[in-house]
VEXLOSE-203344 format. One line per field, with one value per residue (C-alpha): residue number from 1; z, y, x. Coordinates in Angstrom, 3 decimals. Layout:
VEXLOSE-203344
nulum (NUM  ...)
w (Z  ...)
v (Y  ...)
u (X  ...)
//
This chain:
VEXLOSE-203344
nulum (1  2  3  4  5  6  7  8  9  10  11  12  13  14  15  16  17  18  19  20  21  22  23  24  25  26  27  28  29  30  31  32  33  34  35  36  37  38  39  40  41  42  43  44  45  46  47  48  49  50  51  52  53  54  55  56  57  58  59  60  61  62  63  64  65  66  67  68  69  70)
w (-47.517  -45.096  -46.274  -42.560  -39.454  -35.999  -33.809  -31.465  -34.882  -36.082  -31.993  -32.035  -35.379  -34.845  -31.382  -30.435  -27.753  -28.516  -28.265  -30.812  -33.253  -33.261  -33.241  -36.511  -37.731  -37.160  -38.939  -42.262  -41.726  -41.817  -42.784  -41.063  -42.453  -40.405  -40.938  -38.483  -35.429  -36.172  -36.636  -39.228  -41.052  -43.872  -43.423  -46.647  -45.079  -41.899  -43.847  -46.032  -42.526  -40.784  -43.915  -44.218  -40.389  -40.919  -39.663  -35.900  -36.232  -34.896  -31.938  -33.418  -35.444  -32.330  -29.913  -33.121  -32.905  -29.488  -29.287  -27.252  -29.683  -28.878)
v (32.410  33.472  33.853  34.788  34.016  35.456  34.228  32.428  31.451  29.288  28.312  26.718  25.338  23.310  22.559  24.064  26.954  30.490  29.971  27.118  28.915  31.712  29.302  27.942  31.491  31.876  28.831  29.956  26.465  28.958  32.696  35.455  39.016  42.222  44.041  47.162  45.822  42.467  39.817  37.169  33.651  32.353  29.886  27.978  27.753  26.407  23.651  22.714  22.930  20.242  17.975  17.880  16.112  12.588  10.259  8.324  5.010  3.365  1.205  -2.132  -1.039  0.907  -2.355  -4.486  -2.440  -2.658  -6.464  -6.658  -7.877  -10.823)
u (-29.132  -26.681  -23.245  -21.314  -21.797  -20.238  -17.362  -20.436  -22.273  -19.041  -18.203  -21.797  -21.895  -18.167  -18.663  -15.067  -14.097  -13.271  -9.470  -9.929  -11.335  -9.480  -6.489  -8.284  -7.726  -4.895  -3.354  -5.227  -7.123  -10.753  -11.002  -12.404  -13.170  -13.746  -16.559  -16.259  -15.144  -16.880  -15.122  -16.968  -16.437  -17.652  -20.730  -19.415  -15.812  -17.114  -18.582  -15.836  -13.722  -15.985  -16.587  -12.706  -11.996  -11.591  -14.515  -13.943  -13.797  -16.898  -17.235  -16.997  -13.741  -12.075  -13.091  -11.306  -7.841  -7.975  -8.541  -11.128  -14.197  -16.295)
//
């Protein structure tokens, strides 16, 4: 089981730039350790972190609000 990951580990696994994440980091919204010069995240964070965002709507309910269902 792996408990960190690397800066291109959690870029991959969120699906967000460098400056993003380190933005992410910055605003206490993930943490990061250093191990050395490494800088690491916690896998269980990054999970917590995604299952947090709120859902999109879906088409049908975004084509509702906009008025233009059938």
């Amino acid at each position: 089981m792996k408990l960190l990951t690397d800066i291109q580990g959690a870029m991959a696994a969120l699906g967000v730039s460098r400056a993003t994440l380190y933005r992410l980091i910055a605003t206490g919204r993930l943490r990061a350790v250093k191990l050395g010069r490494a800088t690491r995240l916690y896998v269980e964070d990054i999970e917590a972190f995604a299952r947090s965002l709120p859902m999109a709507p879906s088409l049908s309910t975004r084509e509702r609000l906009s008025g233009h269902d059938r």
